[in-house]
C-alpha atoms as one frame of an Amber mdcrd trajectory, in Angstrom:
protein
  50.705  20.171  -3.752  47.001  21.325  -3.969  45.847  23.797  -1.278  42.662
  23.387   1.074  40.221  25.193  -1.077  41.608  22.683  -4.231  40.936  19.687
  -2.501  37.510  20.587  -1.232  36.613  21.335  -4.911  37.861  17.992  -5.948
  36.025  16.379  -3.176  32.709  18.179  -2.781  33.625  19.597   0.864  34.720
  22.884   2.295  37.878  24.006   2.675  37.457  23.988   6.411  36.808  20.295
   6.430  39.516  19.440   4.675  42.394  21.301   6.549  40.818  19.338  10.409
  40.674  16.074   8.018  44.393  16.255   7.206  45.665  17.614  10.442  43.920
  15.423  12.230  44.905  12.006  10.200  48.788  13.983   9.661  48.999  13.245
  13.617  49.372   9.886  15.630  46.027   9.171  17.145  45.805   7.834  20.244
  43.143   5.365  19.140  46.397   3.706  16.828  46.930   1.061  19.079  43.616
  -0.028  19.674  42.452  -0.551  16.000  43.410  -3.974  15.923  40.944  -4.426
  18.652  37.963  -2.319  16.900  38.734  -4.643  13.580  38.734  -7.914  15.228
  35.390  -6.900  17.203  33.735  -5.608  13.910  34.444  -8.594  11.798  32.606
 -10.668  14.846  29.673  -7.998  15.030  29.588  -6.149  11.888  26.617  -3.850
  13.370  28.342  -2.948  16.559  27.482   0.267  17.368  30.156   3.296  17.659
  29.127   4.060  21.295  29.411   0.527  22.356  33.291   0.164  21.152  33.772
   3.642  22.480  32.776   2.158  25.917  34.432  -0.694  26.045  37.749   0.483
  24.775  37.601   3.440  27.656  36.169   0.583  30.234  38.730  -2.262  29.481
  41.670  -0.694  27.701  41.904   3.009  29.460  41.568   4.624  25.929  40.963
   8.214  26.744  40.069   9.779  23.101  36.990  11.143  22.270  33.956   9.392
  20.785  34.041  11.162  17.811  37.599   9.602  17.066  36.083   6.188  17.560
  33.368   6.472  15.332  35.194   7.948  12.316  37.074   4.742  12.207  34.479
   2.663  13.104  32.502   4.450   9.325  35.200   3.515   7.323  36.144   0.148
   8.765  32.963  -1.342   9.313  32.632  -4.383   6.653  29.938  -3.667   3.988
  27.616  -6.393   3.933  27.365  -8.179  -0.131  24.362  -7.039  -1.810  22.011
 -10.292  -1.534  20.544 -11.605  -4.577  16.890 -11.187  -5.212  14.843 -14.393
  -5.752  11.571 -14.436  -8.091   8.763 -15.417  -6.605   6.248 -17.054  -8.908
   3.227 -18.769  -8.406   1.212 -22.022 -10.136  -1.772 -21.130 -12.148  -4.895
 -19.791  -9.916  -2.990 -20.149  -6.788  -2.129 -16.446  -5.832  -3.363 -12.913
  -6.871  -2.260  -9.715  -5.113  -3.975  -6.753  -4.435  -3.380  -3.099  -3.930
  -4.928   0.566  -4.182  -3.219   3.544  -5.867  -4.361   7.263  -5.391  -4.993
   8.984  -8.553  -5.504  12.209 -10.477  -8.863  13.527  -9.011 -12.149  13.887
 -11.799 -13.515  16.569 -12.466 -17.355  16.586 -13.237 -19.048  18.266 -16.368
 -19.968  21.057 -13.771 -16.864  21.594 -12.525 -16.807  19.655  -9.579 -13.746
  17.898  -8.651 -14.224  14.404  -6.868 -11.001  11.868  -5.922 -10.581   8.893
  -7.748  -8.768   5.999  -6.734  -7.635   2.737  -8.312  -8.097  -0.997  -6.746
  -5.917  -3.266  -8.552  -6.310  -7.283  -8.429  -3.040  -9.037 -10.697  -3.191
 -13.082 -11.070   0.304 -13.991 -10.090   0.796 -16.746 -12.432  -0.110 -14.563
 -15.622  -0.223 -10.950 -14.615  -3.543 -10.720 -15.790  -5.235  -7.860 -13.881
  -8.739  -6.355 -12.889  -8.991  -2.491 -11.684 -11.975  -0.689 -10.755 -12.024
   2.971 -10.487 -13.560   4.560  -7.366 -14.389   7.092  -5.392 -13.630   5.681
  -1.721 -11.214   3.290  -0.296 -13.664   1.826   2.611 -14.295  -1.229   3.733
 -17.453  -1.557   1.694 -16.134  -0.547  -1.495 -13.399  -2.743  -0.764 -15.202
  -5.574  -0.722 -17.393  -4.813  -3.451 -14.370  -4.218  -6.047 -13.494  -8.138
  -4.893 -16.511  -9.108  -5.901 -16.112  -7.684  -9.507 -12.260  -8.891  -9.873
 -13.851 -12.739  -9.022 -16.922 -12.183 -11.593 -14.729 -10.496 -14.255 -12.099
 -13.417 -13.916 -15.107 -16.017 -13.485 -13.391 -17.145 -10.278 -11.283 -17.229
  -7.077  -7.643 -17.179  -6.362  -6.252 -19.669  -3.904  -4.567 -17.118  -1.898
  -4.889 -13.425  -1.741  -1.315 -11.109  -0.740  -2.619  -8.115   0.835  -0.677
  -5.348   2.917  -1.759  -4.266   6.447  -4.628  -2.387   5.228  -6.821  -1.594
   8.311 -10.026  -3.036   5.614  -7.672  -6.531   6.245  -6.388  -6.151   9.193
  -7.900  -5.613  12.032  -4.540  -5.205  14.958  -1.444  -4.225  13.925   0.108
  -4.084  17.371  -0.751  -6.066  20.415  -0.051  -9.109  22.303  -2.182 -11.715
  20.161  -1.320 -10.113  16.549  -0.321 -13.653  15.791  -4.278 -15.191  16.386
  -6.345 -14.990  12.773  -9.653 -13.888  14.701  -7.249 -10.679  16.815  -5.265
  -9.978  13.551  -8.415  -9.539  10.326 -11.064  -7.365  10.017 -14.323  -9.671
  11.290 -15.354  -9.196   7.185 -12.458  -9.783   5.949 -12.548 -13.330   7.583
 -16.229 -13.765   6.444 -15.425 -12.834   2.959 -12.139 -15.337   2.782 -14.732
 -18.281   4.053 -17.390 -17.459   1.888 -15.461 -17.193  -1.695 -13.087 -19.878
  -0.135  -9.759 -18.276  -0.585  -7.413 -17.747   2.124  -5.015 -14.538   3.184
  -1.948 -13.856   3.815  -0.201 -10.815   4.579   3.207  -9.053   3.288   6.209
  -8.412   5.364   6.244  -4.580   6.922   7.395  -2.277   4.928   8.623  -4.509
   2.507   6.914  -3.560  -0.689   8.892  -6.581  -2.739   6.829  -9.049  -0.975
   3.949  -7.943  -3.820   5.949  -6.860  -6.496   3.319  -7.981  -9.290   0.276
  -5.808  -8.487   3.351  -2.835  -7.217   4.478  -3.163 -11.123   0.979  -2.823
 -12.410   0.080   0.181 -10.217   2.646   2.460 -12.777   1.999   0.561 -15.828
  -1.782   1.610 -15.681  -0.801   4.762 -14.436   1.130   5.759 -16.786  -0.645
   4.202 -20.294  -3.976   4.974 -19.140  -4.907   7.106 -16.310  -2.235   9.846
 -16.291  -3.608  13.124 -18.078  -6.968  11.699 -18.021 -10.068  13.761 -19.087
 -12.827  11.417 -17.118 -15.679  13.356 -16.417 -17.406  10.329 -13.844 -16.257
   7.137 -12.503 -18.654   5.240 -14.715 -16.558   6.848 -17.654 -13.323   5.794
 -15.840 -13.957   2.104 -15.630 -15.615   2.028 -19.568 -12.635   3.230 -20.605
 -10.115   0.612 -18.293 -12.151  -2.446 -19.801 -11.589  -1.317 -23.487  -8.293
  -0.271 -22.407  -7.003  -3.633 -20.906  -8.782  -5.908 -23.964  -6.774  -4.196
 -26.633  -4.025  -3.311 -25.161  -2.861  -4.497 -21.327  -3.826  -8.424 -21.949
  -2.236  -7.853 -25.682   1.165  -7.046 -25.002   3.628  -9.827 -24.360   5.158
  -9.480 -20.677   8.359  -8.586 -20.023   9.269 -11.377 -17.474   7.324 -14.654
 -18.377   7.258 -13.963 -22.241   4.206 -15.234 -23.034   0.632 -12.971 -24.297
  -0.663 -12.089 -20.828  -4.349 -12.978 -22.341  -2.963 -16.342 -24.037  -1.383
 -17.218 -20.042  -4.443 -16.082 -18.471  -6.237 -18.918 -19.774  -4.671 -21.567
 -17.204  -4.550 -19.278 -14.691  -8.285 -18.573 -14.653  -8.932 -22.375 -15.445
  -7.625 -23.024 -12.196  -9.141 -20.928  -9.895 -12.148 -21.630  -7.579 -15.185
 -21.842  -8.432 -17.809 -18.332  -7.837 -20.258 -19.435  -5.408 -23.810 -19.073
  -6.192 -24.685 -16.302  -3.882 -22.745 -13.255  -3.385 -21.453 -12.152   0.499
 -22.358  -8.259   0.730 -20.476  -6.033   3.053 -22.634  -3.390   4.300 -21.339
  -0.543   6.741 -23.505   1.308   9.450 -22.716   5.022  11.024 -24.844   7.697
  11.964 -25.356  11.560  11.545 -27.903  14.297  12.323 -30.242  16.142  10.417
 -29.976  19.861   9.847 -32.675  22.163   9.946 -32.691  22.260   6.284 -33.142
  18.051   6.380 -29.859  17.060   4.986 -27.068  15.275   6.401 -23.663  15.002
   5.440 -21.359  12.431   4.015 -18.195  12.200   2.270 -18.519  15.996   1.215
 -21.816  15.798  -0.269 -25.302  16.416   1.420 -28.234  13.736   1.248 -31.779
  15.089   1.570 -34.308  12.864   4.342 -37.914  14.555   3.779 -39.330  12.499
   7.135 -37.010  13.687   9.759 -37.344  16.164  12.161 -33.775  18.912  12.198
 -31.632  17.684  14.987 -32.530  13.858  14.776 -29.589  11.588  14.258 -30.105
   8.750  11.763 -28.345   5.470  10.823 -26.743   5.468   7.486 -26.752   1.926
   6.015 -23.443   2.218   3.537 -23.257  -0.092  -0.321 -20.843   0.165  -2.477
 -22.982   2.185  -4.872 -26.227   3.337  -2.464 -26.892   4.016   0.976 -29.997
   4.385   3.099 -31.128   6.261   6.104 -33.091   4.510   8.884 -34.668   6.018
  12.078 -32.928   4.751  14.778 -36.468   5.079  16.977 -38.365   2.441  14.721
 -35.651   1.253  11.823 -38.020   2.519   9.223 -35.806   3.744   6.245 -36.338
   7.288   5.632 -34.504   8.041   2.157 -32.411   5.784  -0.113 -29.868   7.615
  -2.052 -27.304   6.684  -4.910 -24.007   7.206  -2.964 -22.373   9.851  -4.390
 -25.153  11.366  -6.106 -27.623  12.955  -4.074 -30.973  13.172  -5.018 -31.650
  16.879  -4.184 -29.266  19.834  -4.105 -29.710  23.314  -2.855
């Protein structure tokens, strides 16, 4: 008894909709017959595609109704697969850690200047027990470098490190070979794993799950530390992480293994590798001119070389926290700056 414009209130559609809905189901469709057919072939291939029964029912049964037809049924028959379960992957002490970046609220500089800041995360699998280090880049070299500090800050080396398809890891994504080690990783990447010892393995595309431990602590230090924060440099930034994660992060008592992350963390960092005695470094090399004025640019800020001539091109030699410029005539180095903070500023 309710009119058109009832039922599409009820329902959430217009009026429109619903009169074609009911005239068209009020009528004998031609496609009646046939769903027997569509049924049986769904429950054999539950992803069988609407234009594929449409085809064969007008190929091999003479149906002559109109695709549209076949695919409304096709919706609301089509089995719905069960929801699977998920299983909990966890890990023996100092066998896995996983690692991740998050992109944070930028800082902004006692003068006003606003640089980005970004967050590289490092969680032990067996206790949670995490190292961050606040920076200003994402690269290869600072990549590198904030391993170094997660191994020396938990005096030693995972097992196995779960990465995603970072191009700092991985070297191919698409190709013939992706399945050979020395086609898939970055050549450092490789170097680094033999060094240190630990190996790599990567996560399923687009499947986030497949690291759920270091994707969990990306919001939890988000939101109890770094969210509204007034950091003035990155120095400040990671001061304020380590006093942050002794008192409070390694403190609480974690939701899914129940135990004092810090008391947990003791196994796990008992049974990781060994640090060997020498560090690897991962350097980077590019080049850029001179302007007239003798600066060059890099990542937004300018770098002043007092020995070269405007218009010569130089080779920047790229640390974590420095970087040098050589003449690419003679490899003297010209200037050595703190990366990040020129020297000189006009």
């Amino acid at each position: 008894g309710y009119t058109y414009a009832e039922i599409g209130r009820i329902v959430g559609r217009d009026w429109r909709t619903v009169k074609r809905y009911l005239e068209t189901e009020a009528q004998p469709s031609k496609l009646d017959p046939l769903t027997p057919v569509i049924d049986q072939w769904l429950a054999a291939q539950p992803s069988l595609l609407a234009t594929r029964v449409h085809q064969d029912l007008v190929r091999d049964y003479g149906f002559e109704g109109s695709y549209n037809t076949v695919r409304r049924y096709v919706e609301r028959s089509r089995p719905t697969p069960a929801p699977r379960s998920e299983v909990r992957f966890e890990t023996a002490p100092g066998f896995q850690a996983q690692v991740d970046w998050s992109h944070e609220q930028p800082i902004r500089t006692s003068s006003g200047l606003e640089l980005p800041l970004y967050c590289f995360h490092m969680v032990l699998g067996h206790s949670r027990d995490s190292f961050c280090r606040l920076t200003g880049s994402q690269d290869l070299v600072t990549f590198w470098a904030c391993h170094r500090a997660a191994f020396t800050h938990f005096g030693g080396v995972p097992h196995e490190l779960l990465y995603d398809r970072t191009k700092t890891v991985v070297r191919q994504h698409v190709g013939r070979d992706v399945r050979l080690e020395e086609r898939i990783f970055h050549s450092e990447a490789l170097a680094s794993a033999h060094h240190y010892g630990f190996s790599m393995r990567l996560c399923q595309a687009y499947r986030a799950k497949t690291k759920g431990k270091v994707e969990h602590d990306v919001p939890y230090v988000r939101e109890r530390l770094l969210r509204g924060h007034s950091f003035t440099s990155y120095e400040e930034a990671n001061i304020a992480w380590l006093g942050w994660n002794e008192e409070i992060a390694r403190q609480r008592k974690h939701g899914t293994h129940g135990e004092i992350v810090a008391v947990r963390a003791e196994r796990d960092r008992a049974a990781l590798l060994p640090l060997p005695p020498t560090a690897y470094l991962v350097v980077e090399r590019t080049t850029r001119v001179v302007a007239r004025d003798g600066f060059f640019s890099f990542e937004g800020r300018r770098y002043y070389v007092p020995d070269a001539k405007p218009g010569e091109r130089v080779e920047l030699v790229l640390g974590a926290t420095e970087l040098e410029a050589h003449s690419l005539l003679d490899g003297r180095r010209l200037a050595r700056h703190e990366r990040g903070r020129p020297a000189r500023v006009l």
